[in-house]
C-alpha positions in Angstrom: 47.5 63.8 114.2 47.3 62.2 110.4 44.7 58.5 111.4 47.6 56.6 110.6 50.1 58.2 113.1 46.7 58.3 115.6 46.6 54.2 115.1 50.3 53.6 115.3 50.2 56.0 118.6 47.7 53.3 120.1 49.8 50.3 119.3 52.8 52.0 120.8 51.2 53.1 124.2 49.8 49.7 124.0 52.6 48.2 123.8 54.5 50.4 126.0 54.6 48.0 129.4 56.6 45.4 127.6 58.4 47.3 124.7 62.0 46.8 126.4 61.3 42.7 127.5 60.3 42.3 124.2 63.3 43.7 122.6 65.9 42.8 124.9 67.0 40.0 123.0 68.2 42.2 119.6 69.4 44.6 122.2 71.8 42.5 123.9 73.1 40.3 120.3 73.3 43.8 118.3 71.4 46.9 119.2 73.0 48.0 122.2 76.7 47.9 120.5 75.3 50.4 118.1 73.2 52.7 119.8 76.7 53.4 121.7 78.5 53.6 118.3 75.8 56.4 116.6 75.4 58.3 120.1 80.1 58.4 120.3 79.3 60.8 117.3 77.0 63.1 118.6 78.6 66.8 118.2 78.1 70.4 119.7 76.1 71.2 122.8 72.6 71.4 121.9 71.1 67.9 121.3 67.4 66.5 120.4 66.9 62.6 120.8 63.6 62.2 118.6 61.7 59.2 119.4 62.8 58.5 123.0 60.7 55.7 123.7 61.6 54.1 127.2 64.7 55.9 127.4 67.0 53.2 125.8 69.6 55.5 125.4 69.5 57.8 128.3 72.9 55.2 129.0 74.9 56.9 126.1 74.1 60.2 126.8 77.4 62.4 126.7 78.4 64.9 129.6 77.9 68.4 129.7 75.2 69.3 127.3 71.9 69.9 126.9 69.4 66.9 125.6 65.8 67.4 124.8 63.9 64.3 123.9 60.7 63.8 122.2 57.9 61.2 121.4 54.9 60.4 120.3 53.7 58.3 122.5 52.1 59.3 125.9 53.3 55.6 127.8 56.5 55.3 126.2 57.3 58.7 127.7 55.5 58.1 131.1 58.4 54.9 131.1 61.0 57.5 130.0 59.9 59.5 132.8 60.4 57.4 135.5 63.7 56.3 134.6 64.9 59.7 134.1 63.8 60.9 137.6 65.7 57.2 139.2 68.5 57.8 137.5 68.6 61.9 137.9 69.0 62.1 134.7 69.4 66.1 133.1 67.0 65.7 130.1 63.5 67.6 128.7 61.1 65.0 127.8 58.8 66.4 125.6 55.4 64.7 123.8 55.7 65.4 120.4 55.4 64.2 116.9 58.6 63.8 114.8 56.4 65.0 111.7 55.1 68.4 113.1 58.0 69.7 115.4 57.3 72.9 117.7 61.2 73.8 118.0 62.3 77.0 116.0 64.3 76.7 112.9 68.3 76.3 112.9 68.0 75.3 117.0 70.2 72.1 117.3 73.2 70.6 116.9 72.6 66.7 116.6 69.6 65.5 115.9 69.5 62.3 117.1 67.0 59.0 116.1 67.1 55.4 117.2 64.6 52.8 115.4 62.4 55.8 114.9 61.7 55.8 110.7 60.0 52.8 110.8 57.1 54.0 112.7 56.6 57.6 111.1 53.7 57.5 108.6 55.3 60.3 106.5 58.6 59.6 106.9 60.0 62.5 104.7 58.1 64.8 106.1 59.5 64.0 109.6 62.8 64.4 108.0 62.4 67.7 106.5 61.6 69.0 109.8 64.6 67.8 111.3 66.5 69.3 108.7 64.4 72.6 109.4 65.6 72.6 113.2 69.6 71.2 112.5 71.8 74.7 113.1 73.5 75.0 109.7 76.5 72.6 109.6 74.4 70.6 112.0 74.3 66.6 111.8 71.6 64.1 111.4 72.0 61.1 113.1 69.9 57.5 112.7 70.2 54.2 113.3 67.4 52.3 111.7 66.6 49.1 110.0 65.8 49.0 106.0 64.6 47.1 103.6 66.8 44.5 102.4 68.9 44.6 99.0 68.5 41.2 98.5 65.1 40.4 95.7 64.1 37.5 97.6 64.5 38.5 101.0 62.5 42.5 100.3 59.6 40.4 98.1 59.2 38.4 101.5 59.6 41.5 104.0 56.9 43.4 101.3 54.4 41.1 101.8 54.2 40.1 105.4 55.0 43.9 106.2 51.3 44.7 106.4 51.0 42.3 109.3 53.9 43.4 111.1 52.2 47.1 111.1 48.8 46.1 112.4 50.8 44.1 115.2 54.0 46.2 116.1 53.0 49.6 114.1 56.5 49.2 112.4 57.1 48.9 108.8 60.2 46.8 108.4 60.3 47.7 104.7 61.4 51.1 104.7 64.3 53.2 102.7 65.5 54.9 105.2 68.7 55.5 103.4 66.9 56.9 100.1 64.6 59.2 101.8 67.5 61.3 103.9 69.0 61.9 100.4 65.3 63.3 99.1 65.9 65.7 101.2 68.3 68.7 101.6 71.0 67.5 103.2 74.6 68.5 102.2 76.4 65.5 102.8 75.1 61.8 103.8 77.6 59.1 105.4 76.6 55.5 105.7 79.0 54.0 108.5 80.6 51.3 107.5 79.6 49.0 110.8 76.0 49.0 109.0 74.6 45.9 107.6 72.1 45.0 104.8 69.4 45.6 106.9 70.9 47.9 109.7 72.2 51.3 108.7 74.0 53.8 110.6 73.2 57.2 108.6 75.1 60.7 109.5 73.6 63.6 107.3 74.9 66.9 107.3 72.9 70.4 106.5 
């Protein structure tokens, strides 16, 4: 794994224990209304969440397909784990990393992400490989958080964003939006439930 992935792995397993108590306030206010919202679109019968973590979404999953789910992160899986097997959940839980993928080309339906591009060190790279593994016609799904639009507001999330990796190993200054259309997707939606800052993206190949 690239050093930087390596470092942000650390700060994830570290912070594995108390990832969801520390997030449960945005979950409840917005979060969990559009991880619902993204996962009501998910289409066909082969279906890769990428970026598990905990299992925060294992709620939405839909009936009758199959779900593989990956991460990066040995803890954040082990947590995913345990709630799979209390829950009974169907689902492969994988560890791997979003940027090198070991599935075979044209092998999925959805590809799903939650929160996930704001972690990745190479963030098109990771997205060229899920376009790489979508089945042709095949959709892209994200929910992540971007830079602001507003001057004022991405000067201030540019300069403290350095801090916010070394604690959290998130960048909160990413362009999520502009890096799906660098790469070779067909058609890119932006749902028009997403904010400024939050952005529901469907891309198709």
């Amino acid at each position: 794994m690239h050093s930087d992935g390596e470092n942000i792995r650390r700060r994830f397993d570290r912070l594995a224990p108390w990832f969801d108590v520390l997030a449960a306030g945005m979950e409840g206010l917005f979060f969990r209304r559009l991880r619902k919202i993204l996962w009501s679109q998910v289409q066909g019968t082969d279906i890769v969440e990428i970026g598990v973590g905990t299992g925060k979404n294992f709620e939405f999953y839909p009936q009758n397909v199959r779900i593989t789910a990956i991460d990066f992160s040995p803890n954040m899986l082990a947590l995913a784990k345990k709630k799979r097997d209390r829950t009974q959940l169907a689902v492969e839980l994988t560890l791997m990393d979003a940027q090198s993928i070991c599935y075979a080309d044209n092998s999925f339906d959805t590809v799903i992400a939650c929160f996930v591009f704001c972690s990745v060190p190479r963030p098109r790279k990771a997205l060229k490989e899920l376009h790489r593994i979508l089945k042709p016609g095949g959709q892209l799904l994200l929910l992540e958080h971007v830079l602001s639009s507003n001057k004022v507001l991405a000067s201030l999330m540019n300069r403290i964003n350095p801090a916010i990796v070394k604690l959290f190993g998130v960048n909160i200054n990413r362009q999520t939006v502009k890096n799906v259309q660098a790469c070779p997707f067909q058609k890119i939606y932006i749902d028009p439930v997403s904010t400024d800052m939050i952005k529901l993206i469907r891309a198709v190949k």
